[in-house]
Legacy VTK file of the C-alpha trace (Angstrom):
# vtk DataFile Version 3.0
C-alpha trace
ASCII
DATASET POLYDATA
POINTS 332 float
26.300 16.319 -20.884
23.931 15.670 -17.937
23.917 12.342 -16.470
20.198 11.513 -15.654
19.136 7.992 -13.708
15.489 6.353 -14.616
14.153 3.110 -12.962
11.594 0.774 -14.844
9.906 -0.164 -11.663
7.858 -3.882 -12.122
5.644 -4.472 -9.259
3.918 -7.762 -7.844
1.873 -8.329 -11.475
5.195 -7.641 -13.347
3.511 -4.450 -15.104
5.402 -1.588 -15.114
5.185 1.838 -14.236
5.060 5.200 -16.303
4.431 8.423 -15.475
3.041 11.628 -17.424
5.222 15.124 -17.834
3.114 18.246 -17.530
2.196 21.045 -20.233
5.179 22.995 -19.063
7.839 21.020 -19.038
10.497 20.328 -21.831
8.820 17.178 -23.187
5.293 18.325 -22.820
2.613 15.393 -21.640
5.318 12.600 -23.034
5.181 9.237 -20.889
8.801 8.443 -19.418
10.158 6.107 -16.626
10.757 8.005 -13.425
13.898 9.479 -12.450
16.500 12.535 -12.577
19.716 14.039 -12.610
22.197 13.235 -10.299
23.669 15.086 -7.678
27.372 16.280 -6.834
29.360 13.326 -5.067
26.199 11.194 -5.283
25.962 7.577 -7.009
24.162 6.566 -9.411
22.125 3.901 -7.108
21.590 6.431 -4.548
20.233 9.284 -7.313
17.649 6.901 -8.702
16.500 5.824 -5.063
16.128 9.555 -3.961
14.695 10.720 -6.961
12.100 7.899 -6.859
11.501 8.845 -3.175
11.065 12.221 -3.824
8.710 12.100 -6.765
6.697 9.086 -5.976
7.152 8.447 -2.367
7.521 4.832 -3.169
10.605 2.453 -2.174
12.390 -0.015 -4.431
14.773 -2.142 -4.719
17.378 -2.084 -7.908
17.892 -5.605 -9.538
19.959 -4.565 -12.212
21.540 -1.818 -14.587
20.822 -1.508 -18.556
23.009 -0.109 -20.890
23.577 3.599 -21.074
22.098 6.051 -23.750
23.578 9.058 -25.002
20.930 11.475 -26.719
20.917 14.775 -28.143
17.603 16.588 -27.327
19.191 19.490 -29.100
18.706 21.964 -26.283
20.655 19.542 -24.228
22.185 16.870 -24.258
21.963 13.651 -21.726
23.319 10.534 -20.411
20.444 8.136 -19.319
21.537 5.400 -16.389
18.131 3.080 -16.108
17.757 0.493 -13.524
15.240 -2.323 -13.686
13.689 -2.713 -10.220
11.157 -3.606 -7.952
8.313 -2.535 -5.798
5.921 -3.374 -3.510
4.138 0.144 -3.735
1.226 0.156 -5.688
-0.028 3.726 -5.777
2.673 5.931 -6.034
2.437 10.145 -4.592
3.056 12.229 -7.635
5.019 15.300 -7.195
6.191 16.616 -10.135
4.316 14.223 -12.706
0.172 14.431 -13.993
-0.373 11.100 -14.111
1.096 7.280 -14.168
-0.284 4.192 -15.052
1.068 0.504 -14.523
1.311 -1.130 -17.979
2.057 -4.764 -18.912
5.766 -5.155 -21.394
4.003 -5.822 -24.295
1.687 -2.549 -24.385
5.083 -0.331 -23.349
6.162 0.618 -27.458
2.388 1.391 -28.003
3.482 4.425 -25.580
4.031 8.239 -26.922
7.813 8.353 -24.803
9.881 10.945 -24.380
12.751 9.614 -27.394
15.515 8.369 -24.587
13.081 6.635 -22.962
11.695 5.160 -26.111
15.664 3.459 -26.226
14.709 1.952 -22.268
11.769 0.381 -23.733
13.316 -1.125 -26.038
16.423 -2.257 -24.591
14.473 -4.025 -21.663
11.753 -5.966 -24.194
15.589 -6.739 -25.443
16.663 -8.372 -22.032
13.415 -10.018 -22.029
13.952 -12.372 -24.274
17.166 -13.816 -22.555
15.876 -13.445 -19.032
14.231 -16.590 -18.632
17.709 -18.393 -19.179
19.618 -16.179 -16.631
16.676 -16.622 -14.233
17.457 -20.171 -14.474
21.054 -19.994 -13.627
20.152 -17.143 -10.835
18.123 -19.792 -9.205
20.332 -22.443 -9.537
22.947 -20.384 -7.776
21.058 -19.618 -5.000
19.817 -23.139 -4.477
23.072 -24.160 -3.924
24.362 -21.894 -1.908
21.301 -22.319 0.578
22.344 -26.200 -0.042
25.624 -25.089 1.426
24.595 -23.844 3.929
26.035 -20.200 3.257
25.325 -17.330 5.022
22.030 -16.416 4.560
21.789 -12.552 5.614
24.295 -12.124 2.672
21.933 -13.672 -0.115
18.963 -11.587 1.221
21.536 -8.240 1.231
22.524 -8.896 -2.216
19.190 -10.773 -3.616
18.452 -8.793 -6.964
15.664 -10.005 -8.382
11.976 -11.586 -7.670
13.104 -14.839 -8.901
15.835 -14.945 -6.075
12.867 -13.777 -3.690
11.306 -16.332 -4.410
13.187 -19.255 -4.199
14.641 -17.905 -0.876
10.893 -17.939 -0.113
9.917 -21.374 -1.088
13.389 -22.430 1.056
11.304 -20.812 3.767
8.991 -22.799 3.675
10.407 -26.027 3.472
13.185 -24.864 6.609
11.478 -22.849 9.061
14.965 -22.031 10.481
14.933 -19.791 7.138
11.580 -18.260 7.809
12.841 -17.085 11.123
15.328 -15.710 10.426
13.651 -13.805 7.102
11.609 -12.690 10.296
14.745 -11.637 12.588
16.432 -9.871 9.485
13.035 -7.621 9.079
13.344 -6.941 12.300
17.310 -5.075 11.708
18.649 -1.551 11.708
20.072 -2.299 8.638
17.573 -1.013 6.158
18.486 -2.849 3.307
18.199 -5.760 4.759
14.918 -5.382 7.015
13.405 -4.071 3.015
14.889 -7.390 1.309
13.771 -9.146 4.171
10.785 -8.149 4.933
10.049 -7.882 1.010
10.983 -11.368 0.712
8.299 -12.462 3.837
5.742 -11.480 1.886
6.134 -13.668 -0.872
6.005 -16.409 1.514
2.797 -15.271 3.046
0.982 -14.713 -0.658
1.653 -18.349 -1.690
1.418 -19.796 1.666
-0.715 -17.268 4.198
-1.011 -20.025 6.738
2.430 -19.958 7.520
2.553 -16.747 9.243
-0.542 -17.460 11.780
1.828 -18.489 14.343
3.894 -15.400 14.110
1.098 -12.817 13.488
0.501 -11.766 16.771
4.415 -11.359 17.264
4.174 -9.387 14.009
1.506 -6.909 15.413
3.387 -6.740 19.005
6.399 -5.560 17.048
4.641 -2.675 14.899
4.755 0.268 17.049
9.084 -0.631 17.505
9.397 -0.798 13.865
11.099 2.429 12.665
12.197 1.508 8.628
8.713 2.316 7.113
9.636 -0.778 4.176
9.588 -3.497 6.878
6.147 -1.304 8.047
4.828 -1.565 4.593
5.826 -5.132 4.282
4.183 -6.331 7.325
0.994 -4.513 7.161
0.481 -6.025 3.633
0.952 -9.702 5.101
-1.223 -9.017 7.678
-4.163 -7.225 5.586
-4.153 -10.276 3.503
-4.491 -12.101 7.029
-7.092 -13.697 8.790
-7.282 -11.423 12.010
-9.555 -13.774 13.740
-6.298 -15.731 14.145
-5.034 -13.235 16.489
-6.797 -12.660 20.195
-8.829 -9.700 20.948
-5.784 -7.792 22.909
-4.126 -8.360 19.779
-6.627 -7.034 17.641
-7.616 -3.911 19.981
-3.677 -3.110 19.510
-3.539 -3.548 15.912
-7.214 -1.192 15.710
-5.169 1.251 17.688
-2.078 1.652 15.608
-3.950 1.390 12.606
-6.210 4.052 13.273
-3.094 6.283 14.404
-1.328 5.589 11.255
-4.570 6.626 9.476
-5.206 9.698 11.010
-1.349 11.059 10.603
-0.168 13.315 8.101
2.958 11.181 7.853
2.835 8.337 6.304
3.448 6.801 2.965
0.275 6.318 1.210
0.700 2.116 0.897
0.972 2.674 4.195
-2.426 4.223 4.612
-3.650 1.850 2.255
-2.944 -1.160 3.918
-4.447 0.051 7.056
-7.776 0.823 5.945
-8.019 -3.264 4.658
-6.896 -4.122 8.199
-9.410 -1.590 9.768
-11.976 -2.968 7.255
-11.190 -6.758 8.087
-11.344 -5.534 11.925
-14.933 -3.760 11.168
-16.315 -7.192 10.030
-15.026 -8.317 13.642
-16.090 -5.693 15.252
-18.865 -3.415 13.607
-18.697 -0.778 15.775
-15.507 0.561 14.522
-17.495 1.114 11.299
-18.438 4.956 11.615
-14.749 5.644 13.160
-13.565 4.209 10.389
-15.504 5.626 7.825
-14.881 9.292 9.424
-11.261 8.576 9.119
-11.435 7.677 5.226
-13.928 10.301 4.373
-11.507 13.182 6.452
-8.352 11.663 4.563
-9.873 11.315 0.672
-10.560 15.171 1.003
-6.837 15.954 0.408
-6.002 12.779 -0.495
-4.239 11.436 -3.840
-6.067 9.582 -6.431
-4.905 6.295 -5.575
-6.051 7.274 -1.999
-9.013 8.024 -3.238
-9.914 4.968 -5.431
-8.797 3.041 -2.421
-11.089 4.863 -0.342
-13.596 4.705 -2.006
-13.276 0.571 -2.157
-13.553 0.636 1.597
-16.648 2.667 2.308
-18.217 0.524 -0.439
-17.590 -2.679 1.296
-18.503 -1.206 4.854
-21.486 0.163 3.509
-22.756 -3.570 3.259
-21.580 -4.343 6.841
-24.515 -5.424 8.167
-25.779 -3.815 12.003
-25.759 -6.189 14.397
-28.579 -6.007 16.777
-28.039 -4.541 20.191
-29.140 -7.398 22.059
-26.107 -9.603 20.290
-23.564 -7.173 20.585
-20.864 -8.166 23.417
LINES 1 333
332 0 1 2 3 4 5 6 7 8 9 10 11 12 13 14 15 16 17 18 19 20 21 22 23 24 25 26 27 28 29 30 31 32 33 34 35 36 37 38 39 40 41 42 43 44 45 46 47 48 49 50 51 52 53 54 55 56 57 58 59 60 61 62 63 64 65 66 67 68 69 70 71 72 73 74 75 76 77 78 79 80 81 82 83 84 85 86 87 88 89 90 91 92 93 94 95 96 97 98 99 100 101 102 103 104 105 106 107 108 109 110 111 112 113 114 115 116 117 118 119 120 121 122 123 124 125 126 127 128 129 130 131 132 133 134 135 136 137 138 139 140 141 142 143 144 145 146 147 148 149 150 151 152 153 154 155 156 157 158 159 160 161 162 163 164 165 166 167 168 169 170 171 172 173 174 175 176 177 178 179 180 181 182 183 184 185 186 187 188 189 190 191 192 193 194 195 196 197 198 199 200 201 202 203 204 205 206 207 208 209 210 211 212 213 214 215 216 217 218 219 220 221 222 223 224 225 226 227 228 229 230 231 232 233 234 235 236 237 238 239 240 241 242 243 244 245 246 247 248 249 250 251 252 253 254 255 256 257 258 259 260 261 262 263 264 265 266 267 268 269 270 271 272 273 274 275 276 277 278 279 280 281 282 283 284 285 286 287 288 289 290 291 292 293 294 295 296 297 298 299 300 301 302 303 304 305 306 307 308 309 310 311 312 313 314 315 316 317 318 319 320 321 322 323 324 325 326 327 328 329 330 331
């Protein structure tokens, strides 16, 4: 029997993502939940991270384990390990996959699955329907252990779930003692924690983005030192949704600069990308003359691009396309 992992990723929306097998594959141009067979000596947490990795370059983080299912393909026989988890990654890189789509719970059975993964769907509808209790208790637990004053690096290491994230976040806000050091635990080597962290920041920032003004420019002073790509991702996102006039011009002609780098390398994740071409875009409006620099950079990266790359792409020349030209006279 082969032991197989699969992750039903949810992202910020709670929809969740499926992909499409290919015409030659044992289950042709069936919808499934990502994942794959596990490796000698390796877990079962660490298969379904590197298999995500590897065929959607997309991080996540697991908030929980589902029952097991045993099936009998008849040419072979599995054992199917799914996670639920989360992601901040919109638009994953498909490598071995034709297509994927982000679907809301109720629309998953209307699917044409693979048959295991037609058990996953159903089992997680199935923990729907009691999740709103545990959520409650979940909460409740981590209320009072911030109440306690317990040790705070250990509920972000351990936080398994968005409705942790959150409340951690709202705490945040409330005790900025909390917020900084959500900011100082992005900042670690450890990269579960800088992801959690960092993951957990950005929750603040989407229900209150004026909290972070006073730390933005720290947050773009600290890019270029930042070597776990998650925290990267994380912080790029809260600052795209940003107001960069908050920051001074140094500040901005830094962020232009490692933006533009990030755009132009062959490198980096493609939320990565994405983010940077809103930030370059927000920076345009600032200053236009970064327009055509930027719109060379998006035209030369949507040629071998993905399609979510693409679409996104395509967004931004749209919206600098109605940039207005300043007049030489005004320009400073």
């Amino acid at each position: 029997m082969i032991s197989v992992t699969c992750a039903v990723i949810r992202n910020e929306e709670n929809e969740i993502l499926v992909v499409q097998r290919g015409k030659a594959t044992d289950h042709p141009f069936k919808w499934e939940f990502p994942g794959g067979k596990m490796a000698p000596e390796e877990t079962e947490e660490e298969c379904i991270i590197r298999e995500v990795g590897e065929e959607l370059s997309i991080e996540i983080v697991i908030c929980g384990k589902m029952p097991e299912i045993e099936h009998d393909y008849g040419h072979k026989q599995i054992r199917l390990i799914p996670f639920i988890c989360d992601t901040l990654d919109e638009m994953p890189f498909l490598s071995e996959h034709i297509d994927y789509k982000w679907v809301d719970e109720k629309d998953l059975m209307t699917l044409d699955f693979s048959e295991a993964d037609v058990f996953v769907a159903e089992n997680y509808l199935e923990r729907k329907k009691t999740e709103k209790n545990s959520e409650v208790q979940i909460v409740s637990q981590t209320e009072d252990s911030l109440t306690d004053k317990a040790d705070l690096q250990s509920i972000v290491t351990n936080m398994m779930g968005t409705k942790e994230a959150e409340w951690v976040a709202a705490s945040a806000l409330e005790n900025p003692a909390i917020f900084m050091k959500l900011f100082e635990y992005s900042l670690s080597p450890d990269k579960n924690l800088a992801f959690r962290a960092s993951w957990t920041l950005t929750k603040v920032c989407d229900r209150f983005p004026e909290i972070i003004y006073p730390y933005l420019e720290q947050i773009v002073k600290n890019l270029s030192k930042i070597n776990n790509e998650s925290t990267l991702r994380s912080f790029l996102r809260i600052i795209s949704l940003s107001d960069l006039d908050k920051i001074n011009s140094i500040q901005q002609g830094l962020l232009a600069d490692f933006c533009f780098n990030i755009l132009n390398s062959g490198f980096s994740a493609i939320a990565v990308k994405a983010y940077t071409m809103e930030i370059l875009y927000k920076l345009s409006l600032i200053y236009p003359e970064l327009k055509n620099e930027l719109f060379t950079s998006i035209t030369i990266l949507m040629e071998d691009g993905s399609a979510g790359i693409t679409a996104r792409g395509r967004m931004i020349l749209r919206k600098l396309a109605e940039i207005p030209v300043r007049p030489k006279s005004s320009q400073k």
